[in-house]
C-alpha positions as CSV (number, residue, x, y, z in Angstrom):
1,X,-7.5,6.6,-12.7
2,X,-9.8,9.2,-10.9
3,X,-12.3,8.1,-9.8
4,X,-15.9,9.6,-10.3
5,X,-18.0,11.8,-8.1
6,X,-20.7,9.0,-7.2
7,X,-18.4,6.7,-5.5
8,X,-16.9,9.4,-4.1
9,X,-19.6,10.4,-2.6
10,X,-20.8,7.1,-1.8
11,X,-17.6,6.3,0.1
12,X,-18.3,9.6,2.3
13,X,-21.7,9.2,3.1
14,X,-21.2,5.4,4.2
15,X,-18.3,5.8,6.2
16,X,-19.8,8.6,8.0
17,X,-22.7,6.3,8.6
18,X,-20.7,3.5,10.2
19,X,-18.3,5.7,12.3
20,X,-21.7,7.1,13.6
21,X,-24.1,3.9,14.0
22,X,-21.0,1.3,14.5
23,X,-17.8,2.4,15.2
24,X,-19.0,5.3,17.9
25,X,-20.3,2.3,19.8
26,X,-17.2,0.6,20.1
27,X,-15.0,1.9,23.3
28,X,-12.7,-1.0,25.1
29,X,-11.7,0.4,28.9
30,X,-11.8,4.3,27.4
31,X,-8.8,3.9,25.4
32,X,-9.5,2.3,22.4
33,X,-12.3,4.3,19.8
34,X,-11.8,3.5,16.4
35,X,-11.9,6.2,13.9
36,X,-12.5,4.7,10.4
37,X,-13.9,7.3,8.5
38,X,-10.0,8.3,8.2
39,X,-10.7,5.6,5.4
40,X,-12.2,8.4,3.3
41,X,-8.6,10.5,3.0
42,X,-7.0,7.1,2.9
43,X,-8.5,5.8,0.0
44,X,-9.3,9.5,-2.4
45,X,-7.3,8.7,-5.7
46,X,-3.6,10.7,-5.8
47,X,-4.6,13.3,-8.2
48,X,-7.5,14.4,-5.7
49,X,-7.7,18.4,-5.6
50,X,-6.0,19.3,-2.8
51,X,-8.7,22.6,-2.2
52,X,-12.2,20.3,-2.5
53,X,-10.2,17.2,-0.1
54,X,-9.9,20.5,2.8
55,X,-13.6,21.4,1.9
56,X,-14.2,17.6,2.5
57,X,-12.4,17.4,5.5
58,X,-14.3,20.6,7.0
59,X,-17.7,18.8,5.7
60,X,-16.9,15.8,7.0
61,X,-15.7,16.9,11.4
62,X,-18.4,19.3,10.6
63,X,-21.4,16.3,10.5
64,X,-19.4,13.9,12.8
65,X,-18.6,17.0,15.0
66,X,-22.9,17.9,15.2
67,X,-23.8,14.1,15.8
68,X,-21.1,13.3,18.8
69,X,-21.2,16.7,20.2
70,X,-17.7,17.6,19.8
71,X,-17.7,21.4,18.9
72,X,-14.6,21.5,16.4
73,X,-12.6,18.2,17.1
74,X,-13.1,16.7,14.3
75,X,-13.3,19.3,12.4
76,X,-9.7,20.4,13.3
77,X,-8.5,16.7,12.7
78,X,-10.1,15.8,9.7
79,X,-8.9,19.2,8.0
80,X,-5.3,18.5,9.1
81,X,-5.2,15.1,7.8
82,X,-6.9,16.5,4.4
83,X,-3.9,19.5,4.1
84,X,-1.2,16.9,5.1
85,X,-2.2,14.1,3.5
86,X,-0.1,15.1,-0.1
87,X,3.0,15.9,1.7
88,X,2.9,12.4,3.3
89,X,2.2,10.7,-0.3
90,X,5.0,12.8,-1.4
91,X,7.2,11.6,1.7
92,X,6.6,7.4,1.0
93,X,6.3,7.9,-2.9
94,X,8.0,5.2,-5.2
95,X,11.3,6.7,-6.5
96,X,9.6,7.0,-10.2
97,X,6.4,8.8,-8.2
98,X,2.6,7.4,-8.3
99,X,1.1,6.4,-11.6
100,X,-1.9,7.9,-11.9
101,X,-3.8,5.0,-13.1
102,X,-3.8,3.3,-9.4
103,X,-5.5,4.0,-6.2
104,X,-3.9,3.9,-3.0
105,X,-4.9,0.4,-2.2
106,X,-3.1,-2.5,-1.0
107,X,-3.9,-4.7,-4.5
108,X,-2.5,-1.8,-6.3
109,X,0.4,-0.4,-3.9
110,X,1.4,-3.3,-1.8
111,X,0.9,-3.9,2.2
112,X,4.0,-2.6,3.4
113,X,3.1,0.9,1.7
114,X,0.0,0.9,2.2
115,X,0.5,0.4,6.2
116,X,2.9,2.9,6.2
117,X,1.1,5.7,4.8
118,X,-2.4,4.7,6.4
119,X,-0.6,4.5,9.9
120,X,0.7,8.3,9.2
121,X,-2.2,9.5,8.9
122,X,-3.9,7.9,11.3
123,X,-1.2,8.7,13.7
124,X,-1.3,12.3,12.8
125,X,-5.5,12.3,12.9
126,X,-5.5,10.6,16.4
127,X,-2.9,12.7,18.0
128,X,-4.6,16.1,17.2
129,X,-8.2,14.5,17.6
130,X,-7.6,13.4,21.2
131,X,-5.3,16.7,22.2
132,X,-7.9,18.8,21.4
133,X,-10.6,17.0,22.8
134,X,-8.8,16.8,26.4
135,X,-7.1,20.3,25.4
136,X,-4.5,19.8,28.2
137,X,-1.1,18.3,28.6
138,X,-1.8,17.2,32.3
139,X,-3.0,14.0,31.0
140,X,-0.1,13.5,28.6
141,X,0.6,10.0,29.0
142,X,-2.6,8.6,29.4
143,X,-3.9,10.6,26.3
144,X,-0.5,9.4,24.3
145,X,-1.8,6.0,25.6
146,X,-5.2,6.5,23.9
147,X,-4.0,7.9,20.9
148,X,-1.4,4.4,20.3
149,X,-4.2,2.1,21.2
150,X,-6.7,3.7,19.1
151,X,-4.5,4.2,15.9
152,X,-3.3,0.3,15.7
153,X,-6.5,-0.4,16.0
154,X,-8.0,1.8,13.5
155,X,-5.1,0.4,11.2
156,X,-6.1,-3.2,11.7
157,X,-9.6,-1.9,10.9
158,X,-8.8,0.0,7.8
159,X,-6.3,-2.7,6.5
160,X,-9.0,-5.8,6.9
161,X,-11.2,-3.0,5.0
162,X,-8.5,-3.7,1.9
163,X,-9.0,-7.6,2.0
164,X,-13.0,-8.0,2.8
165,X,-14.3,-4.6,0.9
166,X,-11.7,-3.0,-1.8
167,X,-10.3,-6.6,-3.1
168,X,-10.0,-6.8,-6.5
């Protein structure tokens, strides 16, 4: 069940709007920043074209790149996470694949899949996002610190998003 181009681009434009107004404004001791506008990959339907999700990832870390004044850091991680994100639905898929009349959802795809494949990503999103932004391995630890911190809670974020906002 694809879903249209209106809630698509609904879905975009607001969570770009609360990463920027909300979610930008929320740092605990410098090593927590939630990232939610992950959501956006997250939630795209299965049979999503895989060419217009990178041109959606590049539109997308281009806007949040201009508003927070990171020259390419998003950019880099949101177009990552848009090129990986099929072979990680392939990796977790159910042994008779995705049927294409569901959304990747916890009402339609359960909890325990739907944490793992939302903590891939964000995983994956968080380590390159914060790697490139302190472009150095000096500060490994502390940076790997940052990047755990900030991804579970981004999860708990995105996964209260599935109970409050996409219930049935």
């Amino acid at each position: 069940m694809s879903k249209g181009p209106i809630p698509i681009i609904i879905q975009f434009v607001v969570l770009v709007l609360l990463q920027l107004l909300l979610f930008n404004n929320i740092r605990f001791s410098g090593f927590i920043n939630p990232y939610v506008y992950v959501l956006f990959f997250i939630l795209l339907p299965f049979d999503f074209s895989g060419s217009l999700m990178l041109v959606l990832g590049l539109a997308m870390g281009l806007i949040l790149d201009l508003f927070m004044g990171t020259p390419g850091v998003h950019s880099l991680a949101t177009v990552l996470i848009a090129f990986v994100r099929p072979g990680v639905l392939n990796l977790i898929a159910p042994h008779d694949g995705y049927d294409l009349n569901t959304l990747p959802r916890v009402s339609q795809m359960g909890l325990i899949w739907f944490v793992k494949y939302a903590a891939i990503i964000i995983v994956i999103h968080h380590l390159v996002l914060f790697y490139a932004e302190v472009f150095s391995f000096s500060h490994f630890f502390f940076t790997l610190l940052k990047v755990f911190l900030s991804s579970v809670f981004t999860l708990v974020f995105i996964v209260l998003s599935q109970f409050f906002v996409f219930r049935k």
